[in-house]
C-alpha positions in Angstrom: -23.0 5.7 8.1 -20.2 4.3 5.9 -17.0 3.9 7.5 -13.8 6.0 6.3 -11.3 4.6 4.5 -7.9 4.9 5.8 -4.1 4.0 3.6 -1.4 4.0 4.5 2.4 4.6 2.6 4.7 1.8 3.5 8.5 0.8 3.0 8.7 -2.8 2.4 11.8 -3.2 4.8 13.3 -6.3 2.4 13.6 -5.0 -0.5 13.1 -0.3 0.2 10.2 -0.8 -2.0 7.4 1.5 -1.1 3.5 1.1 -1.6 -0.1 2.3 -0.9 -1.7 -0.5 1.3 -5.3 -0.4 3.0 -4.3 0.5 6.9 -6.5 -2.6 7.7 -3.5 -4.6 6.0 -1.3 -3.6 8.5 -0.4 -5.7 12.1 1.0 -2.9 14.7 2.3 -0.6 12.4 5.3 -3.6 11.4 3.8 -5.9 9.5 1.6 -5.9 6.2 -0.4 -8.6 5.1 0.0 -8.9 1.4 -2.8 -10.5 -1.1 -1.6 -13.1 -4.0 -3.1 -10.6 -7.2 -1.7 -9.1 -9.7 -2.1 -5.5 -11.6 -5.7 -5.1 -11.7 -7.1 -7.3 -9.4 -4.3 -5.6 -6.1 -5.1 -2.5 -7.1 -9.2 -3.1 -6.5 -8.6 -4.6 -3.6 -6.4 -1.6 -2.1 -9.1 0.6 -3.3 -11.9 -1.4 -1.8 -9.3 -1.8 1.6 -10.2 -5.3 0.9 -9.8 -7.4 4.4 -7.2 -9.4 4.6 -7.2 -13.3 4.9 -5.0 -15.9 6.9 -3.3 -17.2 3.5 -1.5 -13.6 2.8 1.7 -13.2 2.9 2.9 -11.2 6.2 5.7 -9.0 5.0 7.9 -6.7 7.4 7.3 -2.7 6.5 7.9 0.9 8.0 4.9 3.0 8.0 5.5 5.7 6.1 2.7 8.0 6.6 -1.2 7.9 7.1 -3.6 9.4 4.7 -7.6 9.5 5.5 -9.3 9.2 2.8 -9.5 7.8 -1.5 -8.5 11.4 -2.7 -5.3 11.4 -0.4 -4.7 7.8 -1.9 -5.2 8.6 -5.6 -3.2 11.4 -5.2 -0.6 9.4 -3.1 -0.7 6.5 -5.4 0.1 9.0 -8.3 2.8 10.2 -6.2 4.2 7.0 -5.7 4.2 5.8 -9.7 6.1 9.3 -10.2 9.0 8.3 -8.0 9.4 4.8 -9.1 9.3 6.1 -12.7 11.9 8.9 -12.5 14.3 6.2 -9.9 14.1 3.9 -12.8 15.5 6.7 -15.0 18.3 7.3 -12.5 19.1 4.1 -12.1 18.5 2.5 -15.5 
């Protein structure tokens, strides 16, 4: 039996960016461990919930909300693009 994949939204508390992370990223629900990738390369390893390793960067975040299972993340993740895209237009 294959085991569920779980993601979770997340605020980056540093800079109020927000993301789609793999909930095995996370360290009680305050902490994310974050991979060295770019483009590509991040977004297979969020897809895949890739396990994190020791040399990641631990970053501070606020759990935004739980989703349990790769539709609810592509549709999430879609979501998420959307918002940062139409801010940009405020803002820029």
């Amino acid at each position: 039996m294959s085991q569920s994949k779980q993601y979770a939204v997340v605020e980056f508390t540093d800079d109020c960016s927000v993301d789609v992370v793999p909930s095995v990223w996370l360290e009680a629900d305050k902490y994310c461990s974050w991979p060295p990738y770019r483009t590509q390369r991040l977004i297979n390893a969020v897809k895949r919930c890739e396990m994190p390793e020791e040399s990641w960067m631990k970053c501070c975040v606020r759990v935004l909300h739980l989703f349990g299972n790769g539709k609810l993340f592509s549709y999430c993740f879609i979501c998420i693009i959307i918002i940062i895209i139409i801010i940009i237009f405020i803002i820029g």
